[in-house]
C-alpha positions, 0 to 999 in steps of 0.5 A, spaced: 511 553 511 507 548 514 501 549 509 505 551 502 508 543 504 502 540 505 498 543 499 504 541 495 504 534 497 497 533 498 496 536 490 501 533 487 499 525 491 492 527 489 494 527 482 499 521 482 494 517 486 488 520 482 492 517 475 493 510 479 485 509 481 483 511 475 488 507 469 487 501 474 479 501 474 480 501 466 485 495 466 480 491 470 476 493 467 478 490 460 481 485 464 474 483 466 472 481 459 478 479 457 479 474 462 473 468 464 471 470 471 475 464 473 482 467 469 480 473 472 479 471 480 486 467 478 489 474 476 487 477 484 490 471 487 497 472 483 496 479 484 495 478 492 500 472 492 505 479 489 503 484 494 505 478 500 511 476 496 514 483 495 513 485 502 517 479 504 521 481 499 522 488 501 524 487 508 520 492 511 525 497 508 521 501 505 519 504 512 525 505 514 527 509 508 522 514 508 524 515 516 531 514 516 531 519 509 526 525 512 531 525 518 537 525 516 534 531 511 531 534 517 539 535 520 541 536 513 545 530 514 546 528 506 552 523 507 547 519 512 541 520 507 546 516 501 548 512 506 542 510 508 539 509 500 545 505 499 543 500 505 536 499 503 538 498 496 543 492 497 539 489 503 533 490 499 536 487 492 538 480 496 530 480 499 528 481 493 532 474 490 530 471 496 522 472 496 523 470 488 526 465 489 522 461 495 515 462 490 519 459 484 520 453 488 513 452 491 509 456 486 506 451 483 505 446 489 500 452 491 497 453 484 495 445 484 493 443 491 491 449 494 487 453 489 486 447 484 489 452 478 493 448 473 493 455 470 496 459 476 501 453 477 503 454 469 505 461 470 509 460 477 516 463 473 512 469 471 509 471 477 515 469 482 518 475 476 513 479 478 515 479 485 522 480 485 520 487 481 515 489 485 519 489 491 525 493 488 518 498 486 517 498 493 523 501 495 524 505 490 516 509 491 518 510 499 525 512 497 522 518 494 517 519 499 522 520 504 525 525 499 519 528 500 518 528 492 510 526 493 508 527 486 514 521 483 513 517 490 505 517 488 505 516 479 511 511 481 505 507 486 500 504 480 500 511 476 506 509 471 505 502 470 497 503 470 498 507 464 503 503 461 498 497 463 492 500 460 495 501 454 497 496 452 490 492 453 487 498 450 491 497 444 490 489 444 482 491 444 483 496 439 486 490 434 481 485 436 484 481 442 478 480 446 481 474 450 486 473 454 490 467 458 494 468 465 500 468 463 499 473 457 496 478 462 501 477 467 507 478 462 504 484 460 504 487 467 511 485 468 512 489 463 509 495 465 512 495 472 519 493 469 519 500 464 518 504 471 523 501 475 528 503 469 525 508 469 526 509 478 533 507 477 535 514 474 531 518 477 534 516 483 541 515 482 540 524 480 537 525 485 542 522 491 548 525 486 544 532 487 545 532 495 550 537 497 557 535 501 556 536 507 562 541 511 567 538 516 562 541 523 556 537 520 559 530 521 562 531 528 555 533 530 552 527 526 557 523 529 555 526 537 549 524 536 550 517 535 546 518 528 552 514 523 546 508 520 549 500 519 546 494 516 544 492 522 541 497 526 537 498 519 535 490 520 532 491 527 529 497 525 525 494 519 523 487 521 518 488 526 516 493 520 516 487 515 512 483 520 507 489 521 505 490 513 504 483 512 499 482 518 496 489 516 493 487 509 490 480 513 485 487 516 487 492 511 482 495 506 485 489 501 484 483 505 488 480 500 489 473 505 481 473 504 483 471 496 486 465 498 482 462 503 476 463 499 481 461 492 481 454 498 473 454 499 469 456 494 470 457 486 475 461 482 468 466 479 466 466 487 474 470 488 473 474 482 466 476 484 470 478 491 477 481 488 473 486 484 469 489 490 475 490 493 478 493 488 472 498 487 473 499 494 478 502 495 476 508 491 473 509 499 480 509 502 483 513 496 483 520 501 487 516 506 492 513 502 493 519 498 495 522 506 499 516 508 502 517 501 504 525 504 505 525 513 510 520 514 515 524 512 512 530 516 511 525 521 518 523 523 521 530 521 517 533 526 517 528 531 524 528 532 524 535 532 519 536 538 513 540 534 508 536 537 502 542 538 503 542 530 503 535 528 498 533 531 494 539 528 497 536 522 494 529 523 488 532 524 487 536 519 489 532 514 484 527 516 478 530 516 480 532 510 481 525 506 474 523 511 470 528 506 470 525 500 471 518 503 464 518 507 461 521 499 465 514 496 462 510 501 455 512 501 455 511 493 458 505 494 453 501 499 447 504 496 449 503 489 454 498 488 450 493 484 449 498 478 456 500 480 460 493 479 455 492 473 458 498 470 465 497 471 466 489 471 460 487 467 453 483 469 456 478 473 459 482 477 453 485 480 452 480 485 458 482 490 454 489 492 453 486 499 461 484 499 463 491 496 458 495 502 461 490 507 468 492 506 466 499 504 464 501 511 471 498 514 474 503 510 471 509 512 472 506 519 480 506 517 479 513 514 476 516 521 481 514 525 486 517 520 494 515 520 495 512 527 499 506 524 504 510 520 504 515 526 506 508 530 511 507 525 515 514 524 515 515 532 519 508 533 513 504 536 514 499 531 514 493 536 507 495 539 504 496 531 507 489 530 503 486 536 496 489 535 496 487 528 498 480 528 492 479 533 488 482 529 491 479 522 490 472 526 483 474 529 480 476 521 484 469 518 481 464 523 473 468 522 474 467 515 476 460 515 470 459 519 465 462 514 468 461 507 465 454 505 458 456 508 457 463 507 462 464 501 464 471 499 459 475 504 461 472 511 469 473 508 467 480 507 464 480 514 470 478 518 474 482 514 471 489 515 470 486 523 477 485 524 479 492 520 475 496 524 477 492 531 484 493 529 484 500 527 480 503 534 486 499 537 492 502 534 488 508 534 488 508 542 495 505 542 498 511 538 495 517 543 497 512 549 505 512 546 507 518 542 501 523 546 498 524 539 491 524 536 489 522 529 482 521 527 478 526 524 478 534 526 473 539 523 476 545 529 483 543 527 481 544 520 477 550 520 483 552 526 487 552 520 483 555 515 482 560 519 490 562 521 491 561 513 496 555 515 
């Protein structure tokens, strides 16, 4: 059962996550030539400003759903699964107006005073829409993957939107188009993730119709264990969740904060240069993402089910899985990155292979350790997560401050591939002392398993 769930999900998640890399790597690509350095390091920025918004925006939410929907189907308790759909759906859409709404007004005193960028200023209104979409997208793709609906949950993260977005650029190349503004390059992504939310919202509205009615017996036993959710009990859950993806990316393999800070200190080409070695990048962490995408589900349902010789056999297994063609990735990246960025992002983009092997190694760290902070997230211990990566998150803000004017790029990559491994062995440690699981890497596991045939 274990293995046919897993084969399944990893299958269906490696296509989803395969599609999104490589549609992605295409649009930046074009993007790259079609933007100056400096409009492209723009574009990073009004990037990383929407991934922060829209984690403000989805309120932590987005874990919860997978948590509180794998539950819930694990008891089959459907009415509970509705309703928790409903909840995130509602209190999402508010948080999603807010965080728009809070970068409508002050976008672009940030655009003029901090990254001295009249065209990043002019295309506030275009990036705070943006936000606002990806915050319901958000929710939509963990929705799904609590419905362990791995391949949806996977093509709606990047796959869909990469393909519409790649298009259309493919389509303005082939006409002739070689240049780009900002703001036609944001429209242009509003567009893409629109048509997937559209799309979303059909397909989960099926979806929840589908669930079965529950029987009179299935309620009472529901309500004896105290398991009807609230709007409140939802918002405690969630907001040591919000606060922990927003620290996170401070030290994640993204380091998107690394962006604005060098955005504050060193010119926009220097932020280019950066952007695209981290997006190359996390062809490194690719596996990892592709098994977050798969456990937490599986985490929470089996957690609360007491299987734990089976789910720690599970993390294991699938990580050392994911750390394969992670080290490969790796490899290639830290001894060829200059040819690699060349070919991908063009001649000027050479110069940032130290960048791209500096955060290369901090990924494959990431990826040993395997999914100790979503194990953290899907087993209640959300609080202590929140304060390792907010320690971390200021550690890696602090060091690059300190480094960005002198030594640019390299230093930035430096602390962030620092603070990221100094994390992730903390939340390691945290996730066996908490919930009595191992997750890093286990080559006995995985030949254990393969032995057994899963």
């Amino acid at each position: 059962m274990l293995r046919r769930r897993l084969s399944f999900a990893g299958i269906f998640s490696l296509a989803g996550k395969a599609v999104a890399v490589l549609t992605s790597l295409i649009s930046y690509f074009l993007l790259a030539r079609m933007l100056s350095p400096a409009g492209l390091g723009a574009y990073f920025i009004a990037l990383s400003i929407v991934i922060y918004g829209s984690l403000l925006g989805a309120l932590g939410l987005e874990r919860v759903a997978v948590r509180y929907i794998a539950e819930s189907l694990g008891f089959k308790e459907f009415d509970r699964a509705r309703r928790v759909v409903s909840l995130v759906f509602r209190l999402g859409i508010v948080g999603s107006a807010a965080a728009s709404l809070t970068y409508l007004c002050f976008g672009r005193v940030l655009g003029v005073t901090l990254f001295d960028s009249p065209e990043l200023a002019g295309a506030t209104a275009l990036i705070a829409g943006w936000l606002a979409a990806m915050a319901l997208l958000r929710l939509y793709i963990e929705t799904f993957r609590g419905f362990q609906d791995f391949l949806l949950a996977s093509l709606l993260d990047g796959g869909y939107s990469g393909v519409l977005l790649c298009s259309c650029l493919g389509l303005l190349w082939w006409l002739g188009i070689r240049s780009l503004s900002l703001a036609n390059a944001i429209s242009l992504t509003i567009i893409s993730a629109l048509a997937v939310i559209i799309f979303a919202s059909w397909r989960l509205h099926n979806r929840v119709k589908r669930l079965p009615r529950e029987t009179k017996g299935t309620q009472i036993e529901a309500e004896a264990r105290g398991a009807q959710v609230t709007a409140r009990e939802m918002v405690r859950v969630a907001w040591p969740l919000l606060i922990t993806n927003i620290v996170l990316f401070a030290t994640s393999e993204q380091a998107y904060p690394q962006l604005w800070i060098l955005g504050a200190f060193r010119p926009a080409e220097e932020v280019a240069i950066y952007g695209a070695a981290m997006k190359l990048g996390l062809i490194v962490s690719m596996p990892w993402a592709i098994s977050n995408s798969v456990v937490p589900p599986l985490i929470a349902e089996m957690y609360v089910q007491g299987e734990m010789g089976e789910l720690t056999t599970m993390l294991r297994a699938t990580t050392a899985l994911a750390f394969i063609p992670a080290l490969l990735a790796s490899l290639a990246l830290i001894l060829l990155g200059g040819p690699i960025l060349g070919l991908t992002f063009g001649s000027t983009y050479k110069v940032g292979a130290m960048v791209l092997a500096l955060l290369s190694v901090g990924m494959l760290v990431i990826v040993w350790a395997g999914p100790c902070h979503m194990t953290l997230m899907m087993t209640g211990y959300q609080t202590r997560m929140m304060v390792i990566a907010s320690a971390s998150a200021a550690l890696a803000i602090v060091g690059s401050i300190m480094v960005a004017g002198q030594y640019g790029a390299v230093g930035v990559a430096l602390v962030a591939s620092t603070s990221t491994v100094l994390q992730t062995i903390l939340l390691w440690l945290t996730t066996r002392v908490s919930t009595g699981l191992w997750t890093h890497v286990s080559f006995r596991e995985l030949l254990r398993l393969a032995r057994k045939g899963w």
